[in-house]
Every structure is written in C-alpha cells, then in structure tokens.
N, C-alpha and C positions, 0 to 999 in steps of 0.2 A: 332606691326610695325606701324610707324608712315610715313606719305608721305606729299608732299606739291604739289606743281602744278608741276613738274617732272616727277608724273606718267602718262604712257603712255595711247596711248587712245584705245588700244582692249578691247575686250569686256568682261566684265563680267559676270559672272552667275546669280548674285544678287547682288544686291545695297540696301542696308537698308538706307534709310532717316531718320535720330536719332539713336543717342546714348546714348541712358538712359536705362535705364532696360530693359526692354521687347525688345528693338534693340540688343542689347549685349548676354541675353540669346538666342534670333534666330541663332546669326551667331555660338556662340557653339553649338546650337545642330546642326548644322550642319557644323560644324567645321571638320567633322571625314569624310566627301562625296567628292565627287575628283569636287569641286565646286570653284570658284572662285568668293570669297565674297567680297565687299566693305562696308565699315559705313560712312557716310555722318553726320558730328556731328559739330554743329556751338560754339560750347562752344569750348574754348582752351583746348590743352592737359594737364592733370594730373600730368606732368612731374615731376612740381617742386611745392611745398609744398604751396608758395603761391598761385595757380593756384588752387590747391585742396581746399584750404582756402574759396578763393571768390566765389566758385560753388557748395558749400559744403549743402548739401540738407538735412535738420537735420527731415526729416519726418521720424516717427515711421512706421516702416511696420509691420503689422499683416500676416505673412505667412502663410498656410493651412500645416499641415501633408505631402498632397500630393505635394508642393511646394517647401518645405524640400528635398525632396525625388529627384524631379528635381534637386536642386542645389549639390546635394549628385550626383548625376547623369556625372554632368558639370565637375567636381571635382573641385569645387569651395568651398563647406559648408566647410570644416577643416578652411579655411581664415576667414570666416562670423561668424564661432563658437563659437569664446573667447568673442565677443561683442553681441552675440545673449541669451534670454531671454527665456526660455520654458514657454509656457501655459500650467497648470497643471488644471484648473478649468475655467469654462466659469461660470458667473452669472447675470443673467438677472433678472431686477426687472422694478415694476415700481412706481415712488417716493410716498409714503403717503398710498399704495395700499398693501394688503397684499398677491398677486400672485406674484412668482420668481420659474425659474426654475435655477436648477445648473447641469452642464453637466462636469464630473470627468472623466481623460485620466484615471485611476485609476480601472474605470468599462467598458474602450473601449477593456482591452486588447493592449493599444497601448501606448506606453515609456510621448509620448506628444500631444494636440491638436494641437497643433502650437508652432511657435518661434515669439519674436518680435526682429527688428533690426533694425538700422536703412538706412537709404535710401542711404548716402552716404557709409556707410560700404559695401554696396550689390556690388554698381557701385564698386568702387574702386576694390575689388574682382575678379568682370565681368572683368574689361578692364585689369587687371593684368592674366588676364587667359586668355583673344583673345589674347594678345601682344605672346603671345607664341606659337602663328599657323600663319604659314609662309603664309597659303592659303586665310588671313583674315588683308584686307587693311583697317585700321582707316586714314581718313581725317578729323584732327580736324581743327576748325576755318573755316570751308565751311560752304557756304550756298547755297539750292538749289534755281537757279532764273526762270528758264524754263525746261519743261517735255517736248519732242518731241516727237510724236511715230515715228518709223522708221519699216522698213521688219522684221526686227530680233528683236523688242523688244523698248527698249526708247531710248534717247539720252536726256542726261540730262548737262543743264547750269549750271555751279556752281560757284561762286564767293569764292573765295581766295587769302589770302592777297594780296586785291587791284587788282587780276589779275582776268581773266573771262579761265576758262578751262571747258571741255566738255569731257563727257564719258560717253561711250554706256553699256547698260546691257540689258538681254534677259529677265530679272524679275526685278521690282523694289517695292521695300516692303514701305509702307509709316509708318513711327514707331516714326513721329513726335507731336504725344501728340493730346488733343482736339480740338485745333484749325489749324488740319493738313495741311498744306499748298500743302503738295503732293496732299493731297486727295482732296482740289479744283482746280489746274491743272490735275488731272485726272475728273472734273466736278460729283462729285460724291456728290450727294445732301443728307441734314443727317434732321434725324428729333431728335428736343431736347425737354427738358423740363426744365423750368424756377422753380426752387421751390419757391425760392425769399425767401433763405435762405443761409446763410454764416455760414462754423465751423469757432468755435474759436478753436486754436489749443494752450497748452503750457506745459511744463513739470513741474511736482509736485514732493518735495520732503517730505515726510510725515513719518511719527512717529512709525510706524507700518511696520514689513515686510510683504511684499505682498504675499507672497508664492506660487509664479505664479498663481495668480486669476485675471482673465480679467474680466471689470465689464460692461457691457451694461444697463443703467439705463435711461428709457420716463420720461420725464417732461411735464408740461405741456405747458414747451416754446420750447422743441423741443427732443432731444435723445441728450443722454447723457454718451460716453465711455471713458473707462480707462485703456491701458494696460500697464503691469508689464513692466519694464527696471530695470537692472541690477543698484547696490546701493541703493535698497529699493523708485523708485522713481516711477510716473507712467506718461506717457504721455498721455493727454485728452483731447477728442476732442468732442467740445461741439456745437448740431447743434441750431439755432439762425433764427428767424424770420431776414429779413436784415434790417428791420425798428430799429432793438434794438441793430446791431454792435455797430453805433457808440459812443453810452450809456457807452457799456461794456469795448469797448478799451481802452475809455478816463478812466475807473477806477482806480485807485493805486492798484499797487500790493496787498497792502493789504487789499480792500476793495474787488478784484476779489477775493482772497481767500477765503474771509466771505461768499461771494454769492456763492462760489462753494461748502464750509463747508454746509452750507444750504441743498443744492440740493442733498450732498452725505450722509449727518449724518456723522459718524465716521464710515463707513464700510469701508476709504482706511485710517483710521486712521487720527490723526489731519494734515491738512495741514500747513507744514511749512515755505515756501517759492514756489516761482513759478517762470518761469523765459520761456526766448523764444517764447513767446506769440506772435500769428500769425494768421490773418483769409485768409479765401479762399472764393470766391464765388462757390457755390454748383448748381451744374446741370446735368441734364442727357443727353448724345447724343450720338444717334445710325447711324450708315450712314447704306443709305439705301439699298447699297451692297457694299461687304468687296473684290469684288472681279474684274478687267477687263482684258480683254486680255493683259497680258503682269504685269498684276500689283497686288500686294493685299495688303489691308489694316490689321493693328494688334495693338495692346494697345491700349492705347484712341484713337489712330485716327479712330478706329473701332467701338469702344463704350466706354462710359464713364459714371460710375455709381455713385449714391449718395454713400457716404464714409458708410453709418450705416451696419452692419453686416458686414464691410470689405472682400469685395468678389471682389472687382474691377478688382486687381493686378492679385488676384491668378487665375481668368479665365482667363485673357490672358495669363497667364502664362500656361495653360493647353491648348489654344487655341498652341503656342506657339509648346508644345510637341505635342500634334497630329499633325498638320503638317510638323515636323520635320520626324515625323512616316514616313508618305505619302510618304514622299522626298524621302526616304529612302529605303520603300519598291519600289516608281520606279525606282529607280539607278539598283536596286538586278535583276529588270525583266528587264534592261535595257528600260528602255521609259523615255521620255524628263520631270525631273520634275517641268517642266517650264510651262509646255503646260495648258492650257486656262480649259482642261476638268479635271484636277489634282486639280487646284483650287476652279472650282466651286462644283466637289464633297469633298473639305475642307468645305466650306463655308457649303455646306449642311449638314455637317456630325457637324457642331457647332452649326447652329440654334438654335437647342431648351434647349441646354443650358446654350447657351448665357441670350433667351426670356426668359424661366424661372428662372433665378437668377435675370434677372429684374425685374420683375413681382414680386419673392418674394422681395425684394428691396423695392420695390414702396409699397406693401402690407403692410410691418413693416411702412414704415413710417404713412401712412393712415391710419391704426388700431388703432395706437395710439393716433393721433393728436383728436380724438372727446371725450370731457366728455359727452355723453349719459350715463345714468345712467346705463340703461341696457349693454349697451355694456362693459362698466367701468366693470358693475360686470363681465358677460362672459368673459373678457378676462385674470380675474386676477384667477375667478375658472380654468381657459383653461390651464392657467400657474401653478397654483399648482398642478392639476390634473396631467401635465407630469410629475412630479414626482413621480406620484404612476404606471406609466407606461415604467418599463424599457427595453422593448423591441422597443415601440416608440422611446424614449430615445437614445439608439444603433442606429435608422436609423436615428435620426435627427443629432448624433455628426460624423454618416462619412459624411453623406453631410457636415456638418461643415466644418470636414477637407479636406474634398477633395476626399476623399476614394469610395464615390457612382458612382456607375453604372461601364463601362469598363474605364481602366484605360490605358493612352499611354504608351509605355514601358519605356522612360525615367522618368516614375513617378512611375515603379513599383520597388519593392525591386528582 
C-alpha cells in the first residue's frame, strides 16, 4: 500500500525510518501481529520501471544459511530464488603463502553455506511482499525532519512532496543506514572506527565455472573476496589502503584486470572482462545504545561492520528475528510490546553477539595486515592445520552460516 500526505494522524504502533532491507524484513516479521506499522522511505516508489532503474542497488549480498531460512520464513525466498546463487564451498587463502582452509556444505550435512543475490532483487521482493498486508503503510518520497517525544510515544515531522505532515507512533525503529539521522534526533552518540580504507567493488566475468566457491583471499594491500553470481561471473570486493583508490580507479579496464589476475593466479579462472566498478569508504560504527524509551535502533544505524567475512547484513538480520520473537511472545501473554523494559531486555539479549562478530571482524583484518615473519608462519600452519581438524571445522561452518548457538524461530526450519 502506498500513501501520500492524506494519511491520517492516529497513532501508530511502529514507524520504521527506512526502507531498505533490514526496514522491510522488520515490518514482515511482524506483519502477522494485530500492529499497525508504518515505513518512512525517502527514495520514490518502485512503481514504475524507471523508478526501479535509477535506485536500483547492484551490491552482491552474501546471505548466511540462517538468513535464507528467514526469508523462507517471510515467504519471500521462491521471488529471490531464480536470481540467487548457492555457496557450495568457502575458500580462504592467503596470497603467495601456503595456508588455506576450505569449508564444503557437502561435509555440514546442510544443502548450502549460503546464497549470493543481489541487493536490489532482495528489496524488490521485500516491498512486493509488505504491499500485500493491509496492516503495513509505506510512505515513499518522505523524509523525517523532527522527532518529538510526546506521553504515548513520538510525533514525528516528515516532509512530503513539498508539504510538512506529522504522525504519532508509540515505537519508532530507526532503520536508516550509518549515518542515521533518527538516531541523532534521538541524541544517541556512536563510537566508530576510521580504517582509512575503501572496497573496490566490480563484477568479473571469467573463463572457468565457479562451482559455487566463494573465495576470501589477504593481500598484502588489503583482503581480498569473490563470490560466485549466476553466468559463471563473480563479484569482488577488494579492501584498499585509501591512499591507493584513486591509483586503482583511474586504471583501464584492462590494466585492473591484470592487477587482479596478479592477486588471484587463475584460481577464478582468467579474467575476462570487468564491468560496475564501484568504491565505498569502509568504517565501523556502533551506537552506543540501540535502545530509548519509545524508540530502537537496527541495521547500520545500530552498527556497522567492515564488509570482510560478510557478517554485517546477516546480524541484523538475526537481530531483526529475535525481536520480532519478543514482539510476539508479548502479544501471546498480552503485555505492551512497546514498552521501554521489552527492549532493553532485546538489546541485552544481542550484545554479545553483536561484540563478538565485531571483534571477530576486526581480528581477521589485523591478523593479517603484519608480515612478521613469525606470525606469517603461524598463521598459515593455523590455516592448514583446520583442515586436518573436522570437527573444529563443523563448529566454525555453523557459525559461518548462521546456525550457532539458539536460533530465533523465524530462522528455524
């Protein structure tokens, strides 16, 4: 359903600020609760083909198992499926060194690691699956300009086309990205980190079918991944000291190919062409609570992870299911799941797996980045050593996909 400034101003249940993934998957999972949701999304609606066109977000997403399962959950995966790519093999090396482990769905017991898709196929999906719950109002082309708090919750400013309308809700979700603008009208201070590093991002089409093997390969200018897309291609994202983007960008197609043939040998086969080529500045930022009376914070506006291991996405996305849990089980025992002490035992009940995917994050990137000679060696015995250990093995591919520790029910089969 789509609305313009014509919507009324009672109150809503929850207001999500953003409409990009992780805003989209909240309001379904909680699409099925006798809740009245609104999406706050400043991009135009998807209506019409050009619209799709100019907002069309060609980033590869690395999905976990357990993130699959969610969107299987949504009943959204059958739409995502035709254009989704399985990961059949993880392979981690590092360049010139002779440690690599490889992690096979083949020995999990499980069909696949992961799927890759891409980013605008997800959305398109999402919002084609809210348009069809009567109890979930999308507001495109809004933008929020003031947060009030009020008795019952916020009252929120929002600019559309060219007019100023205002609407109250009793929970307001801020689900607008890194630099969340909710989450500095709600004064919520974040602590980041600068790597002063930039991916290059572009898709490869190469000689060789990939056979769904996703490759994670250290450099020693930065990490260096590759995952499988459907037509034998792979999309790679390549991290970069930022003193050396603007070297890289200004390259010819075919002079970045030769530096990436370099860096990969022929393990994705010859490269033959490249195309999409894209950077990002790279940074990490955590706010310093995800949670206030009346309001919480989720996807980046909550944290925001270096791209390496691709874990970003799929934690808020698990972030995501267990509080849809919450919501859920307090409807069942009738208590407000709105109320200030629901979220902060969310917030407590993510902490430390929020911290700890960072922490492992930050670890892969530091491990790598020193040639000490000693460590050089340790790390690459450390790495073929997991090989000979397949029960290690087994506990590092669920964490991979998503499978360790307790799982929220919309991520269980």
């Amino acid at each position: 359903m789509e609305s313009s400034s014509s919507i009324d101003t009672d109150i809503f249940d929850i207001l999500l600020v953003g409409g990009g993934i992780v805003g989209n998957v909240l309001s379904l999972a909680l699409a099925g609760q006798p809740l009245r949701i609104g999406i706050i999304e400043a991009q135009s609606s998807p209506a019409t083909s050009q619209a799709i066109q100019h907002h069309r977000d060609e980033r590869a997403i690395a999905l976990t198992n357990a993130s699959v399962r969610l969107f299987q959950s949504l009943g959204v995966w059958d739409a995502i499926a035709p254009y989704a790519t399985a990961i059949q093999q993880v392979h981690v090396s590092e360049a010139g060194r002779f440690g690599q482990v490889k992690l096979r769905a083949s020995d999990t017991g499980y069909a696949f690691l992961g799927q890759v898709v891409s980013a605008h196929r997800l959305l398109e999906a999402l919002r084609a699956r809210v348009s069809q719950f009567s109890n979930i109002t999308t507001l495109y082309e809004t933008k929020l300009e003031q947060l009030e708090r009020n008795k019952e919750g916020y009252t929120l400013k929002l600019h559309s086309l060219d007019q100023a309308q205002y609407l109250n809700t009793r929970l307001v979700v801020a689900a607008d990205g890194t630099q969340s603008f909710t989450r500095k009208c709600l004064n919520i201070p974040i602590k980041s980190n600068d790597y002063h590093q930039h991916a290059i991002v572009a898709t490869l089409q190469v000689s060789h079918p990939h056979n769904g093997v996703a490759y994670e390969r250290f450099t020693t200018s930065g990490a260096l991944g590759a995952l499988p897309l459907l037509g034998d291609r792979y999309v790679v994202v390549w991290t970069i000291p930022s003193n050396q983007l603007e070297d890289l960008m200004a390259l010819s197609a075919q002079d970045f190919c030769k530096k990436l043939q370099h860096l990969w040998g022929y393990k994705l086969g010859r490269i033959l062409s490249i195309e999409k080529r894209q950077s990002f500045l790279l940074q990490s930022v955590f706010a310093t609570q995800q949670t206030a009376p009346f309001a919480l914070l989720i996807g980046n506006a909550a944290h925001t992870l270096h791209p390496v291991a691709a874990q970003g996405l799929n934690l808020s996305l698990k972030d995501v299911a267990v509080f849809a849990e919450m919501v859920s089980e307090a409807i069942a025992n009738q208590q407000d799941p709105t109320r200030y002490a629901l979220l902060e035992t969310y917030a407590q009940s993510r902490k430390r797996e929020q911290v700890l995917t960072s922490v492992l994050t930050n670890t892969l990137i530091h491990l790598f980045s020193y040639e000490i000679a000693p460590l050089v060696w340790g790390r690459n015995i450390g790495l073929s050593s997991f090989n000979l250990l397949p029960t290690l093995q087994r506990i590092f591919a669920k964490r991979a996909m998503g499978l360790s520790g307790r799982l929220p029910a919309l991520m269980r089969y």
